[in-house]
RONUTI-744743 format. One record per residue (C-alpha): x, y, z. Coordinates in pm, whole numbers, plus 50000, padded with zeros to 5 digits. Each point is the difference from the previous one (the first is absolute). Layout:
BEGIN
XYZ ...
! end
This chain:
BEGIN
881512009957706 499804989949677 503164980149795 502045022049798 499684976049724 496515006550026 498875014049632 499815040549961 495824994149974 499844979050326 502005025150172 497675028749923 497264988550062 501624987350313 500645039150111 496295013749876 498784974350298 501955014650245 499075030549902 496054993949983 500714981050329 501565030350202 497585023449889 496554974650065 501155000050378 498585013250225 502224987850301 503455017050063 501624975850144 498964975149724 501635027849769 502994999150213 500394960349958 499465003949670 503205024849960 501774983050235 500044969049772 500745019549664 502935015850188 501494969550107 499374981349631 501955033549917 502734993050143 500154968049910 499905007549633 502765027450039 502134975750196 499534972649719 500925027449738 503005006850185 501174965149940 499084997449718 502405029049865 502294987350251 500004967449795 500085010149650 502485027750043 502034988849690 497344992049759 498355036150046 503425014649991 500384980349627 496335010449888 500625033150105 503465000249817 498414982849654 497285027250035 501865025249993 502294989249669 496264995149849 499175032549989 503355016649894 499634976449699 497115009649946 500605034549978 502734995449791 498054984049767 497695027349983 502485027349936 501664978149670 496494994749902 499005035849970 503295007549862 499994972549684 496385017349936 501445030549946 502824985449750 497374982749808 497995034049968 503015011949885 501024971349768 496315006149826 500745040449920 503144987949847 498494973749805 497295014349871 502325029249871 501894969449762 496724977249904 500325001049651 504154983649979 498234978750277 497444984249732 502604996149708 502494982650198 497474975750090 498504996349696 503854992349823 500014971450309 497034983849919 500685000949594 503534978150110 498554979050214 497724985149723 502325001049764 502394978950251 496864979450049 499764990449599 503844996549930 499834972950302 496974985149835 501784997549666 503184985150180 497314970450144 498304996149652 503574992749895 500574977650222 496454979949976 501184973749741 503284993350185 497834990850280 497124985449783 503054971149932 500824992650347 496484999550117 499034974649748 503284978150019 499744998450364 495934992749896 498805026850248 497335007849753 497555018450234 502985027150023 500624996849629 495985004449958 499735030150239 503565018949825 498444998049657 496805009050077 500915031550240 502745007949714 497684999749706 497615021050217 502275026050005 501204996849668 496915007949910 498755030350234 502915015950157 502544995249738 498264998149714 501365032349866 503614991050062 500774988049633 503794982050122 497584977850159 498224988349694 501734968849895 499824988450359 496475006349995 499604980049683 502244968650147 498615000150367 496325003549842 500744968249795 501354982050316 497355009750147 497574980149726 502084973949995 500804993050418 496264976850031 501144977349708 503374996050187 497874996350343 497484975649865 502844978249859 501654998550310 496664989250127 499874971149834 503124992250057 498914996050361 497384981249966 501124971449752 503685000550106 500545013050302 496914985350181 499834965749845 502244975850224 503024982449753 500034966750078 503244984049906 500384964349977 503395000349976 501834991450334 500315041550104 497615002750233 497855025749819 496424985050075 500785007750435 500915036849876 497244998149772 497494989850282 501525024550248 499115027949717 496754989849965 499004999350403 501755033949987 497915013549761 496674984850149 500795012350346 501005034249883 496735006349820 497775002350318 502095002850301 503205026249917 500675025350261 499945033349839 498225026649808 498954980249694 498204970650213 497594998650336 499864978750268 496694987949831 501254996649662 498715031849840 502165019649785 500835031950111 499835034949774 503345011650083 502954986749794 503515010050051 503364989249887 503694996250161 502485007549778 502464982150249 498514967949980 499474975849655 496555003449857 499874964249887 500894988250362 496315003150132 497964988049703 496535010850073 501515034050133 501915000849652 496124991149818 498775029450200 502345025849885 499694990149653 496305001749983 500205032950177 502905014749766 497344989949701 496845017250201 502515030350042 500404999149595 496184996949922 501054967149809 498114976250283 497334989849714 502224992749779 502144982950210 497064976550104 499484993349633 503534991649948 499994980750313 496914977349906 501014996549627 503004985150110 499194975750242 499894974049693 503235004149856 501034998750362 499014968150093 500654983849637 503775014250123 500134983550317 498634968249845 503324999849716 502425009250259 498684974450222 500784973949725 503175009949937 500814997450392 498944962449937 501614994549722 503655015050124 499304979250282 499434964449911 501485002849621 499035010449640 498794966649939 496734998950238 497655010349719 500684967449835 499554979150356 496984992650116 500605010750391 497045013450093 501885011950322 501515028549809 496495014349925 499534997350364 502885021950089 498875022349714 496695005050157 500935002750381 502255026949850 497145019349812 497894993750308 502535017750219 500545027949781 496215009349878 499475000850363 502405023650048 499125021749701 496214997550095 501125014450355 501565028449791 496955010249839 497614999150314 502845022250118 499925021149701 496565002450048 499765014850390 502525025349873 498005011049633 496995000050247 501805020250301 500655025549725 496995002649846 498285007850370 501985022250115 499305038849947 502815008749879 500724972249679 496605006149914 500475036149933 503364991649820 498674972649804 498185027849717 497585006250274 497934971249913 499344965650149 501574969949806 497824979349722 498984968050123 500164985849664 503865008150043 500494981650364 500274964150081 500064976550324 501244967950131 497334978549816 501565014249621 503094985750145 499244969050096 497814995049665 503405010549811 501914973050223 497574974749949 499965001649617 503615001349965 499784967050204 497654988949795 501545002049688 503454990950170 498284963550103 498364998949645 503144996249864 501884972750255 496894980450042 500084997249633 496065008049995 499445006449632 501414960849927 498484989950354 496415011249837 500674983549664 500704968950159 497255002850198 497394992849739 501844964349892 500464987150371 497214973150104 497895000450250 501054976250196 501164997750372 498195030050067 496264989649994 498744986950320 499554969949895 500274977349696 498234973149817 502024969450057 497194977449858 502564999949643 502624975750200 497304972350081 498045003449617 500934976149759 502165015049709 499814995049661 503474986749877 501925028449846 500705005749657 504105000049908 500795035649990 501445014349726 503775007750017 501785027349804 502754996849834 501255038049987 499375030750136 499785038249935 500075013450369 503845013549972 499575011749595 500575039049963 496225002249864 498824982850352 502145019950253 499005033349767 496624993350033 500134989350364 501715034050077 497415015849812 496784982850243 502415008850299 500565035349922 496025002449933 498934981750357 502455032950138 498345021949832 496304989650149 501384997050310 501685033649999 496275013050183 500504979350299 503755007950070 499275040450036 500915029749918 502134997849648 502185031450099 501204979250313 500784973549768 502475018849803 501535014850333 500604971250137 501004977949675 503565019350023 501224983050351 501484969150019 498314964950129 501134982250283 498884969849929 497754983449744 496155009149972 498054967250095 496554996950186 501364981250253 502675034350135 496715007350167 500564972150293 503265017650132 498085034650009 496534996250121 499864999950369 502965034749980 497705017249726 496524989550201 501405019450363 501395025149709 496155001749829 498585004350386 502295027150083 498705017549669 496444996450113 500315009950351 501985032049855 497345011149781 497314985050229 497714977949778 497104979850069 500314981949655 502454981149862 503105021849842 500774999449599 503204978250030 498674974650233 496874994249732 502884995249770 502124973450215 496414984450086 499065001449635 503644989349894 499704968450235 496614989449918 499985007349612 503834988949929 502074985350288 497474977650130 499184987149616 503904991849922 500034985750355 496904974949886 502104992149641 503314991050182 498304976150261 497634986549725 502924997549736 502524982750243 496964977050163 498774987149667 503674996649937 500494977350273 497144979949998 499714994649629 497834969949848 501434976949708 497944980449830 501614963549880 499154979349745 497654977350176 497915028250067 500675001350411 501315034150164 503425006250057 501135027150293 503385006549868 500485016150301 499994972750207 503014985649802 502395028750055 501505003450398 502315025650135 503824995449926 502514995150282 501155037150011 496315015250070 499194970250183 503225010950230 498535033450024 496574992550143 501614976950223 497794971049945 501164960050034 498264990149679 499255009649639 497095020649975 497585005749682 501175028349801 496055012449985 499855002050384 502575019850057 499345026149711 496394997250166 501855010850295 502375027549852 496925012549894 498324999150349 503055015050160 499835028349734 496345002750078 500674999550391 502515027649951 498295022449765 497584999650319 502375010150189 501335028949742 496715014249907 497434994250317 497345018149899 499314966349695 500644973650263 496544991749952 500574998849581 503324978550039 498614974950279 496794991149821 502164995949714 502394974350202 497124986050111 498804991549579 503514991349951 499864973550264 497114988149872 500514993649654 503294987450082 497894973350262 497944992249726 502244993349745 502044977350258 497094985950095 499494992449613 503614987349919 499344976850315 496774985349821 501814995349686 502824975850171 497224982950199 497004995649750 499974973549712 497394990149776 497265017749881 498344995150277 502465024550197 499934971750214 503085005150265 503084972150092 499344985850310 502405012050174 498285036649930 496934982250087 501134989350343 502175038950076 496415012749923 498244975050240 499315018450338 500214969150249 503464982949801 501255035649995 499275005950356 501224967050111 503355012649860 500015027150116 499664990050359 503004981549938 503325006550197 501735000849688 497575028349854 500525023150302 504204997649927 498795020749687 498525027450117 501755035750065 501185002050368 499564957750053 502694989149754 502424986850262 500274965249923 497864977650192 500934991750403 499744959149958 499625005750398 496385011749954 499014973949732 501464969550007 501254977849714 497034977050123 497505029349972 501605009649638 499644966149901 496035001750107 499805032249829 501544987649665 497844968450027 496735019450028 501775018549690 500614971849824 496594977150079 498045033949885 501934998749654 500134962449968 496105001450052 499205028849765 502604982449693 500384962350049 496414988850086 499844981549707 501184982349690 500345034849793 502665013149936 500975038250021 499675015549640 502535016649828 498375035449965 499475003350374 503455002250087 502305031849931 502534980549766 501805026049857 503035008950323 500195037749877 496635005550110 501104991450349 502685022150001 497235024749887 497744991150273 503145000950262 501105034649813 496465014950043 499644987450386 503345016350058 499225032549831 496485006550120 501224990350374 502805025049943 497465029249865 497354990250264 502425013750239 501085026949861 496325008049901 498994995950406 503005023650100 498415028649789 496714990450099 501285003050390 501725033649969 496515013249864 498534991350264 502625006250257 500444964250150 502754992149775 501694967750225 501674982249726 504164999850038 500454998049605 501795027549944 499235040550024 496275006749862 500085017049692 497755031750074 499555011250396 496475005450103 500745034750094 500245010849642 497384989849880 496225009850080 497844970950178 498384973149810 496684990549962 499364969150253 498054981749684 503075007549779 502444984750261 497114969449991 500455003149622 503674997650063 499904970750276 498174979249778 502155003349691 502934995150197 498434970450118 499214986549655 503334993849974 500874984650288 497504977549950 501174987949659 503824996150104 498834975250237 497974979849762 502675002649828 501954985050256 497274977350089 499864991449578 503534989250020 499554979150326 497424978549846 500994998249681 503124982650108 498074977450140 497634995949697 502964989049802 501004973250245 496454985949920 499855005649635 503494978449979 499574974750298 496074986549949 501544989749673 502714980250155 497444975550158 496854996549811 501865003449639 503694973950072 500924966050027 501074992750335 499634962249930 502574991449703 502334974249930 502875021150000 501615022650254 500305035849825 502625020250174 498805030349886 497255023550181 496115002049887 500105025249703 497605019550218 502175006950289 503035004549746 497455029749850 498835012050368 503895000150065 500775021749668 496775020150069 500915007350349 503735009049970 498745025349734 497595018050258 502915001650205 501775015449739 497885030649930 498795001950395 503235001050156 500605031749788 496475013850026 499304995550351 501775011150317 501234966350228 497324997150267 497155002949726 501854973949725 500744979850361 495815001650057 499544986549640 502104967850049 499974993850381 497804968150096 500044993049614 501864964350128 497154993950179 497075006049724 502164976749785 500214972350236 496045006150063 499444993349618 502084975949978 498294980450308 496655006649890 500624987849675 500734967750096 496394994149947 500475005449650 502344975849953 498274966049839 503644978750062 503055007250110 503124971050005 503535001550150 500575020949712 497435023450016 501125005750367 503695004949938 498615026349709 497805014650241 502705007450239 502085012849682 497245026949988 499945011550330 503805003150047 499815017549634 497925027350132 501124995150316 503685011049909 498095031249743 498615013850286 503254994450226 501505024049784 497295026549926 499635004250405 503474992550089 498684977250292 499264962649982 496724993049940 499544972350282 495884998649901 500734979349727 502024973550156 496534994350177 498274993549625 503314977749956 499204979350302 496514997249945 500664980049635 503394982650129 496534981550245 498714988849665 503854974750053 498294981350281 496544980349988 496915008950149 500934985650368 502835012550034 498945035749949 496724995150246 502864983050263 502565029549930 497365022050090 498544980450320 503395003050127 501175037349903 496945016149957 498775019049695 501885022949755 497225003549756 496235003450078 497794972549941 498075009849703 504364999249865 500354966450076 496494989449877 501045010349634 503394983750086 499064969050039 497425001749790 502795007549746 501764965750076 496934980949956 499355011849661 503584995049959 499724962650078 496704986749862 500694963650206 499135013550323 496294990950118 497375024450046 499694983850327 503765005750064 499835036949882 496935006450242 501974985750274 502845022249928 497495031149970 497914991550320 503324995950234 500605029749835 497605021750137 499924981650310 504045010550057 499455030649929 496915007950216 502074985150297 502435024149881 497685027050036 498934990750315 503044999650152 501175032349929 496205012050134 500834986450350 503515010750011 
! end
């Protein structure tokens, strides 16, 4: 049998087929099964049912129950049903009897409800002003906006025919006219007070707030939560207002709500007009309230100071605040735009789109920022006097190169100029007429500073500091990023208006009074005076440094007064690199004409102190400095290398021994005793340097150029980034300035070069001409004197009195002029070049007696004590030159058996002239006898020589 859970369909169907299936057999006892088994599955079901009851007793009992309360409800409900019908018939008979009081009493209701309606309208109209106050003190303007404008709209069509009402009408319709100028002040207020960041620089810690403000207002432009800004940055239609909150707390919000409250008036195009005609006197405001922050700050007095710091506080200022107030308007800008699009400000805004004509954008900003910049710079940078200048300076230093051919022409000998005896410059009829030419330069100017109107505006705020060309140094690099920031804004592919005027300021003006200073205070330095006798003067080669700046540059030694103004001006150079970058390439090439003129006029002044004659011939000891193999032999010399930056230890005597010296200072001396002493001539006069301040010249220009060559190859390293020298902090660091041209750093090498090489001839000058002198005094000494008088004269040669005179005043002047290991090169081995001449001369000699000897030996111990005291060491060479003419005491024999038995002290072609010497000093003696003496001569010494080969 089938489940009793078996659907109602199933079980149907189920029962047809038993059916069909009794009644298709043919076979009773098939029929019989067939009952059989519905019988039994009968029972079963019934039994099932039965237990089921049995089971849920209770719950039928409750349905049963719930049932039965159902439908008494029910019928309840019926019979109150039927029975309010047949009250409501009723209630219609009776009403319809009484429709006429029906209508009248309603009619009376609806007559005082609308007159209740009105008297609580007037009672609000009242109150409107009252509320008008609060909403505009507390600045909730939108409210203020949306009160007038709902009250005058029902002043005007509800209420218009209450006539109490009239003189509220009248005031509330003129509050009405006059709400957008009060909403297009406050505006501005915003966006040139509120908006721009004060920077104080006082010690209150305004400029952090100031900052903070500023980020605050940046980030809350494009990424507020809320209904006024997107997550994307759009601005949203909907604008609403809390009147529990501060308006002025969220600034952009507070920008919104304004521009909205002037959309809700209709005023929006006339609140972009007053918007954009003010953005001027706006910024001209910011600029004088700026100034005075600067002035309060550092004193009333900066206008008279020339601090070009204070302008650069004054501009960072600016900076910071016309970024601030050009953040305004883009802000201003989303909002008059937000209002125009949507649906609704267009149809309040006299149903007609705003001009164009009357709108502006971000670039009519910027253009108004950059010519009140303009015209601000115009007047600090001085440019209307900067320009008139401009057309007197020289071209000079600026050219990229320069004829230099005028130093080496002859020049005609100047005529006497013309001196003045008085003046007119400070008369009243000069300065008038001075002022006059000044104010008329201003006035032809007055095209290239701008706008006149800006002029005026900004003519009534204070200076804070004086107008000069050179302000623009302090402010360039600030006001380039500042210029880049403008162009990025407005996004330009050319060049913006004020950086054509800084370029054209820099080029036309700056870079001209740059030209005239250098020029003004090189020509200054490096003067030329022409003397009597017609030869140049440098008077700048008589002036040195004083002991106070001499202190401050640190240095050992005087230096010329024209190399270091050369080298103020170089540092001024280096650092206007530094200050302006973008006219590196303008200021080095114009170091690098500096640095040449100043090497040729050195080079000049050097020729003038060497040359004599006609001729130009040179002195010999300029002649020798000059010659490549005597000027390379010295400088292979230990002595030399003491010089030289990094080597100037004093020499270690344990690598070259006083032997090897002594070989070094004889090659020395045979190369000068060879060149000078060859002969029977005598050195002339005019070949010498006789006047001592020319040495101290010489010894003042080696010192200054050696000085400048170093600072000169610092610079030139921190170009090129291999700056290795430890003198001191380079003036400019690579990093600020743009790379160099490798042929302008080979420009720069060479120059700086130049210079070294002329300090050491220099050097090498005063070496030699030392040595000159000895010469020019001692050759006289032998082949000029009387060595063979009657009398014994206890005084020195004249000579060597002069040589001692002449050399005590070199060591005057030197010892002041030269640092102690350089005036130590100049006299060291000196003792040893005199005792050479004095040796060699011997040849020279045509007699010599006892007398001669003993004033021989006078001479040597003469100089011999001179030089004792110049070098503060005993000169031991010239006991040597002592001993060799104390041999002249003994006879020929004697000296060939003194030096069979101690060996030689002098070399043979020494004792040759010696001898030789005696012989003509003693005309008795045979030729045979002399030949003897010469022939066991040369035989001693060859067995000399010999032995000291086999040994």
């Amino acid at each position: 049998m089938a489940d009793d859970r078996t659907p109602p369909s199933n079980k149907s169907g189920f029962l047809m087929s038993i059916v069909r299936t009794l009644s298709s057999s043919a076979d009773f006892e098939q029929r019989e099964k067939e009952k059989t088994r519905i019988e039994k599955a009968y029972r079963e079901s019934d039994k099932r049912l039965s237990e089921h009851v049995t089971n849920h007793y209770d719950d039928i009992i409750k349905v049963m129950t719930a049932f039965s309360a159902m439908t008494k409800s029910i019928n309840e409900s019926r019979e109150k049903i039927h029975k309010i019908k047949d009250d409501l018939n009723s209630c219609k008979t009776l009403l319809h009897f009484k429709r006429d009081e029906l209508r009248k009493l309603w009619r009376d209701g609806v007559e005082h409800k609308a007159v209740l309606a009105m008297l609580d309208q007037i009672e609000q109209m009242k109150e409107v002003p009252d509320k008008m106050d609060n909403y505009l003190s507390g600045k909730h303007y939108l409210h203020a906006t949306d009160l007038i404008v709902q009250s005058v709209a029902k002043l005007e069509t509800s209420l218009s025919t209450v006539e109490a009402l009239r003189d509220l009408r009248s005031e509330l319709t003129a509050r009405k006219e006059r709400l957008h100028e009060v909403l297009i002040e406050e505006l501005n207020r915003q966006i040139y007070e509120k908006s721009a960041v004060s920077r104080s620089l006082g010690r209150r810690g305004s400029w952090r707030r100031g900052q903070k403000d500023l980020l605050f207002l940046k980030s809350s432009m494009f990424s507020r939560d809320g209904e006024m800004v997107s997550e994307d940055g759009r601005l949203l239609c909907e604008v609403k207002e809390d009147l529990s909150s501060s308006p002025e707390e969220n600034l952009p919000r507070f920008i919104s709500i304004l521009i909205e409250s002037l959309a809700v008036l209709k005023k929006l195009p006339e609140a972009v007009e007053g918007i954009k005609m003010r953005i001027q006197p706006g910024l001209l405001t910011l600029v004088a309230r700026a100034s005075q922050q600067v002035l309060e700050s550092g004193g009333d007095s900066l206008a008279s100071q020339n601090q070009p710091r204070y302008l650069l506080d004054l501009l960072e200022t600016i900076f910071q605040q016309f970024r601030g107030v050009a953040q305004m308007h883009e802000l201003v800008l989303k909002n008059v735009h937000r209002s125009m699009q949507s649906g609704e400000s267009q149809s309040e805004v006299s149903g007609m789109p705003m001009r164009s004509d009357l709108m502006y954008d971000m670039k009519d900003v910027w253009s108004e920022i950059q010519a009140v910049l303009q015209v601000l710079l115009s007047q600090y940078l001085d440019v209307r006097n900067s320009l008139s200048n401009r057309q007197q300076a020289p071209s000079g230093f600026d050219e990229p190169s320069m004829d230099i051919s005028q130093y080496f022409s002859k020049k005609r000998q100047a005529k006497p100029k013309k001196i003045s005896l008085f003046r007119f410059d400070a008369s009243l009829h000069a300065l008038s007429t001075n002022s006059y030419i000044e104010d008329s330069r201003q006035f032809d100017a007055a095209g290239y500073l701008g706008d006149q109107g800006l002029m005026a505006g900004l003519s009534k705020h204070q200076l804070v500091c004086k107008p000069a060309a050179n302000n623009v140094t302090a402010i360039y690099k600030p006001l380039r990023s500042f210029i880049q920031e403008i162009e990025k804004a407005m996004e330009m592919e050319s060049t913006s208006s004020l950086q054509e005027f800084v370029t054209d300021f820099v080029q036309n003006a700056f870079l001209g009074q740059v030209h005239q200073k250098v020029s003004q205070s090189i020509d200054a330095a490096t003067r030329v005076i022409e003397e009597e006798d017609g030869h140049k003067c440098f008077d700048a080669l008589r002036n040195v440094i004083d002991d106070k700046v001499r202190r401050e540059l640190g240095v050992p030694r005087p230096l010329l007064q024209s190399t270091v103004t050369v080298d103020r001006n170089i540092q001024d150079l280096q650092e206007l690199m530094h200050d302006l970058p973008d006219y590196a390439d303008q200021f080095l090439n114009m170091i690098c004409n500096v640095l040449r003129d100043y090497r040729d006029k050195c080079h000049s002044a050097y020729r003038d102190i060497v040359q004599h004659g006609s001729d130009e011939k040179r002195v010999i000891s300029a002649q020798w400095a000059k010659d490549e193999d005597i000027s390379r032999f010295l400088r292979s010399l230990p002595s030399w290398r003491t010089l030289q930056p990094g080597e100037g230890q004093e020499l270690d005597r344990t690598m070259c021994s006083e032997e090897e010296m002594r070989a070094l200072n004889s090659k020395e001396a045979v190369i000068l005793i060879r060149n000078l002493s060859s002969d029977e001539t005598l050195i002339p006069q005019q070949e010498i340097i006789t006047d001592v301040t020319q040495m101290r010249t010489v010894a003042n220009v080696h010192e200054s150029l050696e000085w400048f060559a170093g600072r000169l190859q610092q610079f030139t390293d921190s170009l090129s980034g291999r700056s290795t020298s430890n003198l001191g902090p380079p003036a400019t660091s690579p990093a600020d300035i743009p790379p160099v041209s490798e042929k302008t750093l080979a420009a720069m090498n060479t120059l700086v070069q130049d210079f070294r090489d002329l300090a050491e001839i220099c050097m090498l000058l005063l070496h030699l001409e030392v040595r000159v002198h000895c010469f020019y005094y001692l050759l006289p000494v032998a082949k000029q004197s009387n060595y063979a008088g009657p009398i014994d004269d206890l005084d020195p040669d004249s000579n060597v009195l002069k040589l001692n005179k002449d050399l005590t005043s070199m060591e005057e002047v030197l010892a002041h002029s030269l640092q102690p290991k350089k005036f130590k090169y100049i006299f060291e081995s000196l003792g040893y070049l005199v005792s050479s001449i004095l040796i060699n001369s011997v040849q020279f000699l045509k007699k010599i007696n006892e007398n001669g000897i003993k004033k021989m030996c006078r001479n040597i111990l003469a100089i011999q004590q001179n030089l004792t005291n110049i070098t503060l060491t005993r000169e031991s060479d010239l006991d040597r030159a002592r001993l060799f003419y104390e041999l002249l005491y003994l006879t020929p024999d004697d000296i060939l058996n003194s030096i069979a038995e101690k060996g030689p002290h002098f070399t043979g072609t020494e004792y040759t002239q010696l001898i030789q010497l005696y012989h003509r000093s003693h005309p008795g003696i045979k030729v045979a006898v002399q030949d003897g003496h010469m022939q066991r001569l040369l035989q001693i010494i060859e067995k000399g020589q010999n032995e000291t080969i086999s040994t």
